[in-house]
C-alpha positions as CSV (number, residue, x, y, z in Angstrom):
1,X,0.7,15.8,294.3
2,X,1.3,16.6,290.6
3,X,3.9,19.5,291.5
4,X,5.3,17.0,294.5
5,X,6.3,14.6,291.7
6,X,8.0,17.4,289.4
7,X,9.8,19.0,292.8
8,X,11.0,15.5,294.5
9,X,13.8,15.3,291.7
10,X,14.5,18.8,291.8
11,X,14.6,18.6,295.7
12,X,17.3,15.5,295.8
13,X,19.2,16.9,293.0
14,X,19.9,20.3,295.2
15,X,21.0,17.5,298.4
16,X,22.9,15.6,295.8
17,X,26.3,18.5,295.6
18,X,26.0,18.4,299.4
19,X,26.0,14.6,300.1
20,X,29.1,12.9,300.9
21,X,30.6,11.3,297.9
22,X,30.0,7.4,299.1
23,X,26.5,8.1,300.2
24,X,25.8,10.3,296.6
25,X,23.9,7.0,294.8
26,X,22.2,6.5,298.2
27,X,20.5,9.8,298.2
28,X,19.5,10.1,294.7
29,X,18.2,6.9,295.0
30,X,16.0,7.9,297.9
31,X,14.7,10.5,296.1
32,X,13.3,8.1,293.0
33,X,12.3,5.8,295.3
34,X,9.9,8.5,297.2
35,X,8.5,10.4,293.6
36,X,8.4,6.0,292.4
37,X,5.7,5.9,295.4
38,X,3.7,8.9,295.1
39,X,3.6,7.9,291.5
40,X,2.4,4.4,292.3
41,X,-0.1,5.7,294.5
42,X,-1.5,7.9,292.1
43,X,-2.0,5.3,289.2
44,X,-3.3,2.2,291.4
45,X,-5.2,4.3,293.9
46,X,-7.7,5.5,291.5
47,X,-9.9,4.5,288.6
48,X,-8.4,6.2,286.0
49,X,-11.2,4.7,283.4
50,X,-13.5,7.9,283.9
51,X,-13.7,10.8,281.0
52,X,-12.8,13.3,284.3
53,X,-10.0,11.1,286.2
54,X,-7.7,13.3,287.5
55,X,-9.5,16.7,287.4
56,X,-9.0,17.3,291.3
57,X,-5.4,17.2,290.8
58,X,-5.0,20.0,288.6
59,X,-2.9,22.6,289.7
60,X,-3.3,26.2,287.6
61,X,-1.3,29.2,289.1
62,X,-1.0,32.9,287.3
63,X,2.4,32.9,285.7
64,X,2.5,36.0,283.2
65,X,-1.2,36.9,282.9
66,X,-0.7,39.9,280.8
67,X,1.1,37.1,278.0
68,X,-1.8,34.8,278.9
69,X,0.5,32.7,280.5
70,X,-0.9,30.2,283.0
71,X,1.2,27.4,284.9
72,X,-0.7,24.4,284.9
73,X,-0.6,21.1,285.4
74,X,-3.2,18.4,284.8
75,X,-3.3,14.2,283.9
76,X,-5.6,11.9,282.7
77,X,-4.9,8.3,282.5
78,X,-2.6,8.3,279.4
79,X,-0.2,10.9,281.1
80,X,-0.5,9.6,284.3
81,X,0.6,6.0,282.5
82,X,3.7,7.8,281.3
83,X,4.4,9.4,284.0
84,X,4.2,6.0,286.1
85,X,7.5,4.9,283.7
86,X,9.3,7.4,284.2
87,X,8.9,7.2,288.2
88,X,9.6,3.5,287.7
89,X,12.6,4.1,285.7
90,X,13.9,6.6,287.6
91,X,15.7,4.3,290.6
92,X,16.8,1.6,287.8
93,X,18.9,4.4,286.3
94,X,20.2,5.4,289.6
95,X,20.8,1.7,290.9
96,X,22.6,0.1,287.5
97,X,24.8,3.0,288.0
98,X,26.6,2.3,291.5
99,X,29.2,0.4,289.9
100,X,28.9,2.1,286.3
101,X,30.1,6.0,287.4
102,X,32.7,6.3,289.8
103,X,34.0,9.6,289.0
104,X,32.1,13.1,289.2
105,X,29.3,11.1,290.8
106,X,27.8,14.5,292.3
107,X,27.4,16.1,289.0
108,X,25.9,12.6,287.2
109,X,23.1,11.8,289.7
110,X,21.8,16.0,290.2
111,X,21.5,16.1,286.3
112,X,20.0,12.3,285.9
113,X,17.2,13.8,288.6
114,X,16.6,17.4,286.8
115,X,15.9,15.2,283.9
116,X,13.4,12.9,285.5
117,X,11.7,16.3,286.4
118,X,12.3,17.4,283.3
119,X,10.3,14.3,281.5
120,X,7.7,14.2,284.3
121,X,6.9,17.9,283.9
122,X,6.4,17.5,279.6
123,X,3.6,14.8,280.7
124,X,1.6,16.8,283.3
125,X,1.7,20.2,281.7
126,X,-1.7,21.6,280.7
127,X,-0.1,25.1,279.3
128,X,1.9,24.8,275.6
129,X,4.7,27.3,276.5
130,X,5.2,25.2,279.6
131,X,4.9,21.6,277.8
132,X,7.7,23.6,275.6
133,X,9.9,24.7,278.5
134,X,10.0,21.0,280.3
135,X,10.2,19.8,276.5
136,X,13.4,22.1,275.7
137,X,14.8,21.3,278.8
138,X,15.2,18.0,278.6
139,X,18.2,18.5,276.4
140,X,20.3,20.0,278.4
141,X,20.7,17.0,281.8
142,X,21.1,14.6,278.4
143,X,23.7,17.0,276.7
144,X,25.6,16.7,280.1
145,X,24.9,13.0,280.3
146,X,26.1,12.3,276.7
147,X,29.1,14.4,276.3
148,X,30.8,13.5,279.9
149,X,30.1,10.3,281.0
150,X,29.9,8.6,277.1
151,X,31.9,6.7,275.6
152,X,34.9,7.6,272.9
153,X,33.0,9.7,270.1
154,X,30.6,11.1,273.0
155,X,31.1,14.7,271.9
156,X,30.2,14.7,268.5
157,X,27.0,12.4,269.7
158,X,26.0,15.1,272.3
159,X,26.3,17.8,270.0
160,X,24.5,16.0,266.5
161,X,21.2,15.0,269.5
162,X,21.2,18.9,270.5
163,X,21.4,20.4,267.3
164,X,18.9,18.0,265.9
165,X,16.5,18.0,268.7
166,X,16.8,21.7,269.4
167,X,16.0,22.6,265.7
168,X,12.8,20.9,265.0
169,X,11.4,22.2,268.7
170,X,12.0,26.5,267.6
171,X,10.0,25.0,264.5
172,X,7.3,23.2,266.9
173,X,7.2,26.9,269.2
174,X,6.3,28.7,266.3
175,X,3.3,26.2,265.2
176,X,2.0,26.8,269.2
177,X,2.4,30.5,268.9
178,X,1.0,30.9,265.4
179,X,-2.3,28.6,267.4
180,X,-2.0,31.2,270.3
181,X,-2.7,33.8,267.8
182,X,-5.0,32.5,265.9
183,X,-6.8,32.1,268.6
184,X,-6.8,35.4,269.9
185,X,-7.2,36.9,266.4
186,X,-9.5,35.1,264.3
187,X,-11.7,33.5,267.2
188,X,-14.6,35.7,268.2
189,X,-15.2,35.1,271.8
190,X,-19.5,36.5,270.9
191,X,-19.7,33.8,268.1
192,X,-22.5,31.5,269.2
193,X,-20.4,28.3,268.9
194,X,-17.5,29.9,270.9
195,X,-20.3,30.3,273.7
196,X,-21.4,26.9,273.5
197,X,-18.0,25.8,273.6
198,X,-17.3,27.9,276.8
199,X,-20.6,27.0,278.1
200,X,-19.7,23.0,278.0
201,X,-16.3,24.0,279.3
202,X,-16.1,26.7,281.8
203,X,-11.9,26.8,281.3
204,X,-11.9,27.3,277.7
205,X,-10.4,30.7,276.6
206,X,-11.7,32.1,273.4
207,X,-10.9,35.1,271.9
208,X,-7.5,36.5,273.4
209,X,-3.8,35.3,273.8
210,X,-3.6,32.1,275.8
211,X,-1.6,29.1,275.6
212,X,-3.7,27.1,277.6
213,X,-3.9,23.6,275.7
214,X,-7.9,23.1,275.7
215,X,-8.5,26.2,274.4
216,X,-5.7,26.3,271.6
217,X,-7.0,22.7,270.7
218,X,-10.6,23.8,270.5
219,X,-10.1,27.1,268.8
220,X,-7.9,25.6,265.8
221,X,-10.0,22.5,265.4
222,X,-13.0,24.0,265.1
223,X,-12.1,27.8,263.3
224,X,-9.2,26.9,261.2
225,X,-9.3,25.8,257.9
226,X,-8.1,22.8,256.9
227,X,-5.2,24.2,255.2
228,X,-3.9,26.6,257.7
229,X,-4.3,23.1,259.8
230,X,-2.3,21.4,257.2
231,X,0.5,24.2,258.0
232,X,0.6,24.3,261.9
233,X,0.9,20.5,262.2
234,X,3.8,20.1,259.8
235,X,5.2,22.4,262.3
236,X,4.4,20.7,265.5
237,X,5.8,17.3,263.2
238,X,9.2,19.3,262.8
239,X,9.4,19.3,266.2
240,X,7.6,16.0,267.4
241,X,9.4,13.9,264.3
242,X,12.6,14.2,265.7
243,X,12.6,13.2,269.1
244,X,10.3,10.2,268.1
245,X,12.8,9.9,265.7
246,X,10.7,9.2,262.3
247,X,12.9,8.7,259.1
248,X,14.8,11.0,257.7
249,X,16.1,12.6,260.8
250,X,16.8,9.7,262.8
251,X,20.5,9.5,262.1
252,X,21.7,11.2,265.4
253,X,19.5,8.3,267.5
254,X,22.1,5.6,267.3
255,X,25.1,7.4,267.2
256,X,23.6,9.1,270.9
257,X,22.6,5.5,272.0
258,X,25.6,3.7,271.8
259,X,27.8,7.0,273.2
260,X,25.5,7.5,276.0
261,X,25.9,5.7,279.2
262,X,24.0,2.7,280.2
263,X,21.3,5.3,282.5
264,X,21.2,7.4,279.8
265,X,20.7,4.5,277.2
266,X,17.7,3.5,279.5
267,X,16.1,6.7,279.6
268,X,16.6,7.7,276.0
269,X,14.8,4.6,275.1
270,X,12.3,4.0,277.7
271,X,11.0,7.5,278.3
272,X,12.3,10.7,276.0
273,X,11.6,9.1,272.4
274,X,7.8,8.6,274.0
275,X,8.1,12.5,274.4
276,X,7.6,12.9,270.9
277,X,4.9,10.4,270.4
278,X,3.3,12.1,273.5
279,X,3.4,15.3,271.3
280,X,2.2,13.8,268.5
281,X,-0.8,12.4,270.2
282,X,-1.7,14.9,272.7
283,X,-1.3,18.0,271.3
284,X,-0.7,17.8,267.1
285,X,-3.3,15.8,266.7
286,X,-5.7,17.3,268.8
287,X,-4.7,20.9,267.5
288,X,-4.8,19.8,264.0
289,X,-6.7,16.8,263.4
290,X,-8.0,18.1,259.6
291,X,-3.8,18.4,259.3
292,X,-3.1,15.4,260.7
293,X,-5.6,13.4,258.5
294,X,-4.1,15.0,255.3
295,X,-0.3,14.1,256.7
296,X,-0.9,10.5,257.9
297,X,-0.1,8.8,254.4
298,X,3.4,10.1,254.2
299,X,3.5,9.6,257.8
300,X,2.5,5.9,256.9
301,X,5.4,5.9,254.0
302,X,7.9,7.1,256.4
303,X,7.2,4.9,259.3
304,X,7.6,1.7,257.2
305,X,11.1,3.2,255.7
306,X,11.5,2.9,259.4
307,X,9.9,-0.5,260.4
308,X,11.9,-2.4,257.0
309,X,14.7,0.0,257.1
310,X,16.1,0.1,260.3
311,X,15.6,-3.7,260.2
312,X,18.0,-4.1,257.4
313,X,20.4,-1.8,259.1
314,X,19.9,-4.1,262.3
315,X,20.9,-7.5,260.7
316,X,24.6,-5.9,259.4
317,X,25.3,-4.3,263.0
318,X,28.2,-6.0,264.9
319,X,27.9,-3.9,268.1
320,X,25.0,-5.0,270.5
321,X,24.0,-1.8,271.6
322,X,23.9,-0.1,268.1
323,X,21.7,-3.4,267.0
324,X,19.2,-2.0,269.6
325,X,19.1,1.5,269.2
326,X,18.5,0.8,265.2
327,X,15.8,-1.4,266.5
328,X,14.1,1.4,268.4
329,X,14.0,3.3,265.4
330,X,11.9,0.2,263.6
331,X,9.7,-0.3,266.8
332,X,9.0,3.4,266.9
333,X,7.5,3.1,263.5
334,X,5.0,0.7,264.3
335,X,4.1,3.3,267.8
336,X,3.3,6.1,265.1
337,X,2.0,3.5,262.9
338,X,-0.6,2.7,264.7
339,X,-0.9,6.0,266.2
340,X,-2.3,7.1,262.5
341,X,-5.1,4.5,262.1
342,X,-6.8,6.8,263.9
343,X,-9.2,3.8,265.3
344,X,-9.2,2.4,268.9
345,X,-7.3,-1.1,268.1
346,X,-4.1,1.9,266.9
347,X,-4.3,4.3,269.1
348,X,-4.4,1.6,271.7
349,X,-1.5,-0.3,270.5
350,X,0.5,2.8,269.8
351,X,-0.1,4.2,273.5
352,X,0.7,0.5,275.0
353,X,3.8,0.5,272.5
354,X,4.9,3.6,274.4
355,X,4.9,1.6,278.0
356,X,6.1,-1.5,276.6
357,X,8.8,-0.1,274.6
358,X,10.3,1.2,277.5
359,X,10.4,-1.6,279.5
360,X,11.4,-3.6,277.1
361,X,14.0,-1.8,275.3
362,X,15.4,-0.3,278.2
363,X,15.9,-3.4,280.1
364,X,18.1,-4.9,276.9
365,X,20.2,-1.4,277.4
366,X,20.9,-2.7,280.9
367,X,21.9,-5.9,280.2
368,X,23.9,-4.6,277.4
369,X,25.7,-2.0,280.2
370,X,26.3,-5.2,282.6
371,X,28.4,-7.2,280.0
372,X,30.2,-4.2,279.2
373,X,31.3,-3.2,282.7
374,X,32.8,-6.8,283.1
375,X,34.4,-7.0,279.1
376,X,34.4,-3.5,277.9
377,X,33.5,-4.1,274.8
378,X,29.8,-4.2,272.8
379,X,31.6,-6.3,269.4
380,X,29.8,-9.8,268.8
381,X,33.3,-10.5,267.3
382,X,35.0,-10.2,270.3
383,X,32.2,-11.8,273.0
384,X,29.7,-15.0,272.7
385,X,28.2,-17.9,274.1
386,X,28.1,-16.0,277.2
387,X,25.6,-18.2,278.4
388,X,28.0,-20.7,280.0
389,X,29.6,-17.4,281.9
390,X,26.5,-16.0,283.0
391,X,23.2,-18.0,283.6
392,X,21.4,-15.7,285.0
393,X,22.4,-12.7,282.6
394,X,21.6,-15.1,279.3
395,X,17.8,-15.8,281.2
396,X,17.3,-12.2,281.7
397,X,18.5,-11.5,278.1
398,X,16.6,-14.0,276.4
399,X,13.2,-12.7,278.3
400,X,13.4,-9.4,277.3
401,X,14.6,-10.0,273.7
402,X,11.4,-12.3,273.3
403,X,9.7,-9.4,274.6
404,X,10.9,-7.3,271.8
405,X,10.6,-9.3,269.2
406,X,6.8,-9.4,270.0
407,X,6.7,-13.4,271.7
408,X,2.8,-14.1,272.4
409,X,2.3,-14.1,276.1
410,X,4.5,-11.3,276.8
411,X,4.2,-7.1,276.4
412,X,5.6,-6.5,272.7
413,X,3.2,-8.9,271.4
414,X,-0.2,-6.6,272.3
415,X,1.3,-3.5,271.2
416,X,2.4,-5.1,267.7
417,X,-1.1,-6.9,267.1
418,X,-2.7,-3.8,268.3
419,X,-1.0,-1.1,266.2
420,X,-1.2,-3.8,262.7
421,X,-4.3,-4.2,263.2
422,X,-5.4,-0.9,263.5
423,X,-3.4,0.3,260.5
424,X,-5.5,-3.0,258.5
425,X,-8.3,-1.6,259.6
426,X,-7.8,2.3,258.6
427,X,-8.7,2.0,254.6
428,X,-11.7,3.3,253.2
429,X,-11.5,0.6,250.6
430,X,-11.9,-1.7,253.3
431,X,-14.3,-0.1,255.1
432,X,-17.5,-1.4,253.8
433,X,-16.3,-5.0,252.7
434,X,-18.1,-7.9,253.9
435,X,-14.8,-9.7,254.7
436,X,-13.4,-6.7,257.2
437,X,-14.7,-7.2,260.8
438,X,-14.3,-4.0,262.2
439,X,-13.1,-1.6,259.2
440,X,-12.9,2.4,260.3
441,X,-11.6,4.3,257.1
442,X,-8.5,6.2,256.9
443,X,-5.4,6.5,254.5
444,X,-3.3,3.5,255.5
445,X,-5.1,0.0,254.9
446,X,-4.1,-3.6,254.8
447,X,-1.3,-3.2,252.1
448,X,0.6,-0.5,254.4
449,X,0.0,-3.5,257.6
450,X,1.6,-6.1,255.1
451,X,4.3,-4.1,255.1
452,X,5.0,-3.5,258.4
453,X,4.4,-7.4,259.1
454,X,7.6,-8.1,257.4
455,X,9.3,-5.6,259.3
456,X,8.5,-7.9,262.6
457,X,9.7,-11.0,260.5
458,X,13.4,-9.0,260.0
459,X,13.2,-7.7,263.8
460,X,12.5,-11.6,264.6
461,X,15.6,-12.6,262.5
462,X,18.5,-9.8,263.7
463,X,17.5,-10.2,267.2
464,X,17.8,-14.1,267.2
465,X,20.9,-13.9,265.2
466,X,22.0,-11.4,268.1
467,X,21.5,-14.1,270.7
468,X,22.9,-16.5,269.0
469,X,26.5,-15.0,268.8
470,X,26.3,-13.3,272.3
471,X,24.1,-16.1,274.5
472,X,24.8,-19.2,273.1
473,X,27.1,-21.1,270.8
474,X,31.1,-21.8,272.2
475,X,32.2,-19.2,274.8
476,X,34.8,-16.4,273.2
477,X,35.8,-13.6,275.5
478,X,38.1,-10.6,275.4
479,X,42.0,-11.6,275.5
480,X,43.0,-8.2,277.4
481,X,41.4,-7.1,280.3
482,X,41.8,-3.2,279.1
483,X,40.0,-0.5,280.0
484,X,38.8,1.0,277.0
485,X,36.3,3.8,278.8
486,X,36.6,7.5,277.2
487,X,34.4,8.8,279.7
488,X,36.7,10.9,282.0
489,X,37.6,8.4,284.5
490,X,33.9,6.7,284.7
491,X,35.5,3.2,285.5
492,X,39.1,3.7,286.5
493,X,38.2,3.0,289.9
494,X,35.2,0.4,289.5
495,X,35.3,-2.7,291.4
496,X,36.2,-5.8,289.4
497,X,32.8,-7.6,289.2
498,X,31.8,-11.4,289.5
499,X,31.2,-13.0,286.3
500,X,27.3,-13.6,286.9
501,X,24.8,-10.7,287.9
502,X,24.6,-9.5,291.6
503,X,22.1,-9.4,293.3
504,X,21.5,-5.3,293.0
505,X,21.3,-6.2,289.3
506,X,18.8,-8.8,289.2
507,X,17.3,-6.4,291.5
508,X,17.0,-3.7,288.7
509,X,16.0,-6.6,286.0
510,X,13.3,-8.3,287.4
511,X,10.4,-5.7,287.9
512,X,11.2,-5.0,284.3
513,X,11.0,-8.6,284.1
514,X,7.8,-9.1,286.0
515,X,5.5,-6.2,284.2
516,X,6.9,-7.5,280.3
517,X,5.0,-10.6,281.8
518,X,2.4,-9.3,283.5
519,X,1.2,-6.4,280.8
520,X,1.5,-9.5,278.3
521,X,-0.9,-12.2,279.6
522,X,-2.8,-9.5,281.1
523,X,-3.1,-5.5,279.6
524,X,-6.5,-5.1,280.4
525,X,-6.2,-2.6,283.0
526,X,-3.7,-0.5,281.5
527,X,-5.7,-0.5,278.3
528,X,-8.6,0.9,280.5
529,X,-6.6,3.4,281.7
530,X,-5.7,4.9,278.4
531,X,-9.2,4.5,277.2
532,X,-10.7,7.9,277.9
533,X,-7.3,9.9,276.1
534,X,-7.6,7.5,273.2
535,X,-11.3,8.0,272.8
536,X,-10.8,11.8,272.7
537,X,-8.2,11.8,269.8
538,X,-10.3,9.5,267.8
539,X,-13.0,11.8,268.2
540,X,-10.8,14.7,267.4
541,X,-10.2,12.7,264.5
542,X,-13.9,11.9,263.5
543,X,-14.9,15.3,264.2
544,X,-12.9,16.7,261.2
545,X,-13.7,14.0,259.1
546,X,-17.3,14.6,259.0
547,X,-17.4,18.0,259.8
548,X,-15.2,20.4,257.9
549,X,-13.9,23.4,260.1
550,X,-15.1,26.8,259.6
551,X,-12.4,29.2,257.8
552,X,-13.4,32.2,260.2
553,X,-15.2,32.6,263.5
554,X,-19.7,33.6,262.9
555,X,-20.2,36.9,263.8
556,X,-23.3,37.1,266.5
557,X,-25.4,38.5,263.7
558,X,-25.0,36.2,260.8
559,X,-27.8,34.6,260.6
560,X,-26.9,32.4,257.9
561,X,-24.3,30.6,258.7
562,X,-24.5,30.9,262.8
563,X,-27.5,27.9,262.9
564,X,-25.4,25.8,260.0
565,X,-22.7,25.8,262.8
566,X,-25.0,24.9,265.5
567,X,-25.8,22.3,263.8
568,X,-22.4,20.7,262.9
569,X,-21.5,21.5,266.9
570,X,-24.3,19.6,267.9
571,X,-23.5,16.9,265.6
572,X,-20.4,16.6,267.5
């Protein structure tokens, strides 16, 4: 079932070239719709709460043995969670583009369904040189995406999001092969802690080349030194960093938001930023959690440049959609914010942040793409008080800008309450105070949440101001009725709309709609599905805080330092 919901996409975007043109948005729809319910019934039909959810669907298959080379797939509940958004986002995209792409339709739906498979594949792969294959590939059905079916400067935004993305992965591949060899070089498979390990875990492969993702991850965090550690996670962070996007290399996020296409918006947002948080979590982290202690100060630093920068840069914008994709740059912050508490009220927040985000978010992108398939234009000079126009539009748009600006009773406000508290709680000057309920240690602390607070007072204040000049105040519209579209003919033949939504777009707003609500009032069970990932990086984290790693692997007969070991492993 984990391969049926990589091949589905693939499938329908092979019968997309052979469809007839009017029935090409029909077909790719199908296709979401069918991987949407085998996703579904994955994540509802089991309890996902269990340390071993998930193990019967693994799927391992010889690739290129002699390389150590395995294809395999596997999920727990914080994958399967992810993997459940982009299934869910995957007929949205389709749908809001009916009336959106008229032109090359064949060649926009068969890439915006390798991509799904793409995304879906990074989230259930078990092997590293896999994860990096679905992770590379991602850029290439966005490249397309970008660059024909953008808006005017859509070229140079295609190219800046490739060369930027494509830069900091070669530096993430050689981080993972540098952990396949250590492995296979400075790991002795007759060292009595690599037995234990192997003993507990059956799959582990100690000792010789593999890139399987258990294995690398216990090798390096229990052989490496902490400063070889410090090494291989700045380069995983090279890579991981920039698709978050973290400051400084977040500059080609905005300029790829606003020149991608409403579908593109919507899955840039809701699911391939989370690809680097995913990375960051899953496999940096857990590979190098001595590295990732040591880098989660200026990690801190840099994601509240982000949360009060990107803020500031917010309140000057004048296009919508700009407004927004600066905004994901200062939400993202808080997501890795809270990711490097390294206690469960951060890690929690961080992987609901990932969910919301992309609900949220991605559901302002498509009201943003509605307004500008009836005006053409994003300027809050040029539209406002649209409220009086559109009803149903301004009640959608106020719902989920509430739900980004972190409204009790709705999604963003968990995921913000969850990560600042978590980073209040991760100082070791804190820790032992009689006034701290629930202190953990760490290297951020209640100053560094302070901080971020004001970055949700600034996100509170651009995004009102936002509403006020587009939703409300006296009605100003465009005085030409131009087509202003760069996109190769992506609207010359679109059908003049009604003024309010249709029903196919409330149809695409209101399950967003419906879970911002429901994961607000209620995020218990998605919180217990996480549970069992987030416990395992904290105790990743914990592991090589108490216990520093060994520098090289125990030979058999070193009686010495083979029971001191011991020891520290069954410590762990």
């Amino acid at each position: 079932m984990l391969l049926a919901l990589i091949l589905i996409p693939l499938l329908t975007a092979a019968v997309v070239p052979l469809a007839p043109k009017r029935s090409v948005g029909q077909v790719a729809l199908l296709g979401t719709l069918v991987a949407l319910a085998l996703a579904a019934y994955l994540t509802l039909g089991r309890d996902w709460s269990g340390p071993d959810a998930g193990r019967d669907l693994a799927v391992s298959a010889p690739w290129m043995p002699e390389l150590g080379l395995v294809f395999k797939l596997g999920t727990d509940g914080l994958s399967m969670s992810l993997v459940a958004l982009t299934a869910l986002l995957g007929p949205i995209c389709v749908a809001c583009s009916f009336t959106a792409v008229t032109q090359r339709v064949r060649t926009y739906y068969g890439w915006l369904l390798v991509l799904q498979a793409a995304m879906t594949g990074v989230f259930l792969a078990r092997d590293m040189i896999l994860f990096y294959v679905f992770f590379e590939f991602t850029l290439v059905p966005m490249f397309v995406l970008i660059s024909l079916y953008g808006s005017t400067n859509r070229k140079a935004a295609a190219v800046k999001f490739f060369l930027y993305t494509f830069t900091g992965s070669v530096i993430a591949l050689a981080g993972i092969v540098y952990a396949a060899w250590f492995n296979a070089n400075r790991v002795d498979a007759a060292d009595p802690v690599a037995k234990a390990l192997v003993a507990a875990s059956p799959d582990l492969v100690l000792g010789r080349w593999t890139f399987d993702l258990a294995s690398l991850q216990a090798a390096a965090s229990r052989f490496m030194s902490a400063e070889t550690q410090w090494w291989v996670f700045l380069a995983l962070l090279c890579g991981f960093a920039v698709k978050v996007p973290l400051v400084p290399v977040h500059t080609w996020l905005p300029l790829a938001h606003t020149e991608a296409p409403t579908a593109g918006s919507v899955v840039l947002a809701g699911v391939l930023l989370k690809l680097g948080t995913y990375g960051l979590l899953k496999i940096a982290i857990g590979l190098c959690p001595a590295g990732a202690m040591a880098w989660a100060p200026t990690i801190g630093l840099l994601c509240l440049l982000g949360i009060v920068g990107a803020g500031l840069i917010c309140w000057v914008q004048t296009d919508v959609k700009k407004l927004v994709a600066y905004s994901s740059v200062a939400h993202l912050g808080f997501c890795v914010l809270g990711l490097f508490a390294f206690n469960d009220a951060g890690v929690q927040g961080s992987v609901l942040y990932m969910i919301n985000h992309g609900l949220s978010t991605g559901a302002l992108f498509l009201c943003i793409g509605m307004i500008y398939e009836r005006y053409h234009t994003r300027s809050m000079r040029e539209i406002g008080g649209l409220a009086a126009r559109m009803p149903i539009w301004a009640t959608f748009m106020v719902f989920f800008t509430m739900a980004s600006v972190g409204l009790p009773g709705l999604n963003g406000f968990v995921s913000e309450f969850l990560c600042l508290l978590g980073a209040f709680q991760a100082g070791d000057v804190w820790r032992s105070h009689p006034l701290t309920v629930g202190g953990t240690g760490g290297n951020l602390g209640p100053y560094v949440a302070a901080i971020a607070g004001t970055g949700m007072i600034i996100a509170a204040m651009y995004l009102l101001y936002m509403l006020g000049h587009v939703v409300f105040g006296p009605l100003r519209e465009p005085h030409h009725d131009e087509h202003h579209s760069a996109s190769g003919g992506a609207h010359d033949a679109e059908p003049r709309l009604p003024a309010d939504l249709t029903a196919r777009e409330i149809g695409v707003l209101a399950p967003l709609a419906v879970l911002c609500l429901v994961l607000g009032v209620y995020p218990k069970p998605l919180m217990r599905m996480v549970d069992p990932g987030v416990k395992e990086v904290i105790a990743a984290v914990e592991g090589a805080r108490t216990q520093r790693p060994a520098t090289r692997p125990v030979a058999e007969g070193d009686a010495g330092a083979a029971p001191a070991l011991a020891t520290q492993e069954a410590a762990r």
